[in-house]
C-alpha positions as CSV (number, residue, x, y, z in Angstrom):
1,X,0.0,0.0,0.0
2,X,1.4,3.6,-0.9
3,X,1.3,6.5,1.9
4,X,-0.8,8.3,-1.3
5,X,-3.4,5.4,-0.9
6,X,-6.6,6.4,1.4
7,X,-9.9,5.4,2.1
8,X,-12.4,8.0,0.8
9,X,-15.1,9.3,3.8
10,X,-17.8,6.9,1.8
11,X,-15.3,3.8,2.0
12,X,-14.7,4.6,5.8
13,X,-18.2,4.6,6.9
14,X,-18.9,1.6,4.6
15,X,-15.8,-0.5,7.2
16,X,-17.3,1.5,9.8
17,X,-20.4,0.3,9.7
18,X,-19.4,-3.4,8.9
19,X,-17.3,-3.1,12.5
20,X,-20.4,-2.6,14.3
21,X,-22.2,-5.3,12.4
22,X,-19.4,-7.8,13.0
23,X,-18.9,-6.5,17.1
24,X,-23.0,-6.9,17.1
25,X,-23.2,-10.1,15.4
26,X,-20.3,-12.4,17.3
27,X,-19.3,-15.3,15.2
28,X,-21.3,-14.3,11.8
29,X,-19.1,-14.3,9.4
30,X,-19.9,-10.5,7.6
31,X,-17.6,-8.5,4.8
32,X,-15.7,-5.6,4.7
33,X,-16.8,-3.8,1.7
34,X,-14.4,-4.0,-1.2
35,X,-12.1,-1.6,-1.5
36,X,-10.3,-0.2,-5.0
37,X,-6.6,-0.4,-4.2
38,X,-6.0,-4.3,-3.6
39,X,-2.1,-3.0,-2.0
40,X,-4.7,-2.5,0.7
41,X,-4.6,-5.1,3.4
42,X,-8.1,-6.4,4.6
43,X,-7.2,-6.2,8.2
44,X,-5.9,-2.7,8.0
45,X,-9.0,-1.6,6.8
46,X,-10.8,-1.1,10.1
47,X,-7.6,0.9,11.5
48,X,-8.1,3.2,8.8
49,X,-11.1,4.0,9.3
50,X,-11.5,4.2,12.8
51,X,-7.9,6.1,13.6
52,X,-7.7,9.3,14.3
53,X,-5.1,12.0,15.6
54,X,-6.1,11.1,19.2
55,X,-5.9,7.1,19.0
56,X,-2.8,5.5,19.6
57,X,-2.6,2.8,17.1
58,X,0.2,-0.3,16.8
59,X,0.8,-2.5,13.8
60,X,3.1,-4.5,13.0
61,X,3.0,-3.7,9.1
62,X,2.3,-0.5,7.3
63,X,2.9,1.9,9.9
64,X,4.0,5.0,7.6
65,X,0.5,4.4,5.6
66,X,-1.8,4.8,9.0
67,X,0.6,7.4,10.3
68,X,0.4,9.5,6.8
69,X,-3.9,8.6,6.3
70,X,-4.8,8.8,9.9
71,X,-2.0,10.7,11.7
72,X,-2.6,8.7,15.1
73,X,0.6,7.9,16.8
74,X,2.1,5.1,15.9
75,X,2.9,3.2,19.5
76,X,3.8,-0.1,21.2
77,X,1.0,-2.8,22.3
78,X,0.5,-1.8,25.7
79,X,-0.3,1.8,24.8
80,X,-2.7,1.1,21.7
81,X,-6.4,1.9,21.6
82,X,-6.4,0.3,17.9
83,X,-4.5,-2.5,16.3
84,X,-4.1,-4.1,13.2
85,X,-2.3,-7.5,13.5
86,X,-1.1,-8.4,9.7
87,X,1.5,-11.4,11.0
88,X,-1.2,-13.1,13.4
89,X,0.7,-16.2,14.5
90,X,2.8,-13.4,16.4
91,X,0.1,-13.4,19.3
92,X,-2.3,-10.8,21.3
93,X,0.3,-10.5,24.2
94,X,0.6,-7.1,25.5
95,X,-2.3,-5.0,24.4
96,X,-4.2,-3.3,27.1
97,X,-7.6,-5.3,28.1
98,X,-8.6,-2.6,30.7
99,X,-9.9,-2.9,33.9
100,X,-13.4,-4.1,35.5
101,X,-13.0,0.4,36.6
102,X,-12.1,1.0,33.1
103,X,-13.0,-1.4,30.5
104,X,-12.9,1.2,27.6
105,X,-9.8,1.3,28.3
106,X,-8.8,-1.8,26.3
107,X,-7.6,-2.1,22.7
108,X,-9.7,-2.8,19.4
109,X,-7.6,-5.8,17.4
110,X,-8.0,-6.4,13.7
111,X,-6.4,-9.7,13.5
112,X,-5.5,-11.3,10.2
113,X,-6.2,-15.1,9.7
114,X,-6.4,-17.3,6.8
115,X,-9.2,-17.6,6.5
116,X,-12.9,-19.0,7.6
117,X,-14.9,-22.7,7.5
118,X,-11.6,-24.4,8.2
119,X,-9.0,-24.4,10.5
120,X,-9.3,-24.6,14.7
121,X,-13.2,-25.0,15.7
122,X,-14.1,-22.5,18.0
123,X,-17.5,-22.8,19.9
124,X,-19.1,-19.4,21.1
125,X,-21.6,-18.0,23.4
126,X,-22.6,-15.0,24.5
127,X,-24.8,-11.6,24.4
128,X,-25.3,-11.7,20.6
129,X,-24.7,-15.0,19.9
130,X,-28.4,-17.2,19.4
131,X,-27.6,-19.9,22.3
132,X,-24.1,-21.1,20.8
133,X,-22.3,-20.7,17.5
134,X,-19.5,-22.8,16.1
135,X,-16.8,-21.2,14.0
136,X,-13.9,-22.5,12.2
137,X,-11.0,-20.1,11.8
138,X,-7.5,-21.1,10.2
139,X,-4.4,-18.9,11.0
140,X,-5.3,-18.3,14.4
141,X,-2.0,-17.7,17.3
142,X,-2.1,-21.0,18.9
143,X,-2.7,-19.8,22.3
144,X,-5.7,-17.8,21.8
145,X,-8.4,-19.2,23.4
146,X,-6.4,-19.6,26.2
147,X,-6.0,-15.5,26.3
148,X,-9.2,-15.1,26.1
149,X,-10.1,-17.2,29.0
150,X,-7.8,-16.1,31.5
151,X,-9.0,-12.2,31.1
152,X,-12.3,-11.5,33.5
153,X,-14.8,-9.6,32.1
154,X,-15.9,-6.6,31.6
155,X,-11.7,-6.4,30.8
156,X,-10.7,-7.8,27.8
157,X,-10.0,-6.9,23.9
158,X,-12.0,-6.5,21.2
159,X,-11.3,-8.8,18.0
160,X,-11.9,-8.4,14.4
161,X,-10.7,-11.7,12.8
162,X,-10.3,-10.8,9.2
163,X,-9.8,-13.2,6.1
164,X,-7.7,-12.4,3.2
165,X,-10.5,-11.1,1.0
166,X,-12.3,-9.1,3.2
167,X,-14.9,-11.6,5.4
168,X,-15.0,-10.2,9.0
169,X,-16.1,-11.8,12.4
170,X,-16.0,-10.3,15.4
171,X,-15.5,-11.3,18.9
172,X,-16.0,-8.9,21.3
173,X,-15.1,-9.2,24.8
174,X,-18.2,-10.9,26.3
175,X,-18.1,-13.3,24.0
176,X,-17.0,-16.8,25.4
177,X,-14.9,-18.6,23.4
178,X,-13.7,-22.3,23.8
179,X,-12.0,-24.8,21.8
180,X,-14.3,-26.7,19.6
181,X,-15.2,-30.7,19.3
């Protein structure tokens, strides 16, 4: 992606509005809508559009293009309010999950995987979830249900799990997540 590359304001409330859709619909597989520039990775899409001057942001890719579209501070993962994880066997160590005091205090992850309807099952439950949902995601860090589980709620991250042509689920913080059969 080239630092001249941007989302137009249509494009950004078009993410925008799938990231609520996803957050609302836990486990539903949903889109990001397509974007023109395909330098453009899918999981960097939400960071994009939801960065701002004020939101300290950390990837681990492409950190010139959000600081030139988005100019939020470019920071490490304890400090970051947004992330975009394009290398996701690297992990979710390290980002802020907040406090039961401050929950909003915790980051919003856009995690790249490989994809969905194979890979790890994961069973979910949860506010938004009708009784339980199984998902199968592949190129998920192998210690990530375990993260999730040892983080009490209301404290915890948000998680866009994004595939590599744009399908979006995501996992918000009160939803329970456990290995699949």
């Amino acid at each position: 992606m080239t630092a001249t590359t941007s989302l137009s304001p249509k494009q950004a409330q078009l993410v925008f509005r799938a990231v609520l859709d996803a957050l609302a619909r836990p486990g539903e597989v949903l889109s990001l809508p397509s974007i023109a520039d395909p330098g453009v990775p899918a999981a960097l899409l939400p960071v994009l559009a939801l960065a701002d001057l004020d939101t300290p942001v950390h990837v681990d890719d492409c950190a010139d293009v959000v600081r030139t579209q988005t100019s939020a501070p470019i920071v490490d993962r304890p400090a970051a309010r947004l992330a975009a994880l394009l290398k996701p066997l690297d992990g979710l160590a390290g980002f802020s999950v907040g406090s039961a005091a401050a929950p909003e205090d915790a980051a919003l992850i856009s995690l790249a995987v490989e994809g969905f309807g194979g890979g790890r099952p994961l069973r979910l439950a949860g506010p938004g979830v009708p009784g339980r949902r199984e998902l199968r995601v592949a190129g998920l860090p192998a210690d990530f249900v375990a993260q999730r589980r040892d983080i009490s709620f209301p404290a915890g991250f948000d998680l866009l799990l994004v595939g590599p042509g744009g399908e979006l689920v995501g996992l918000p913080r009160s939803t329970r997540v456990e290995e699949g059969a």
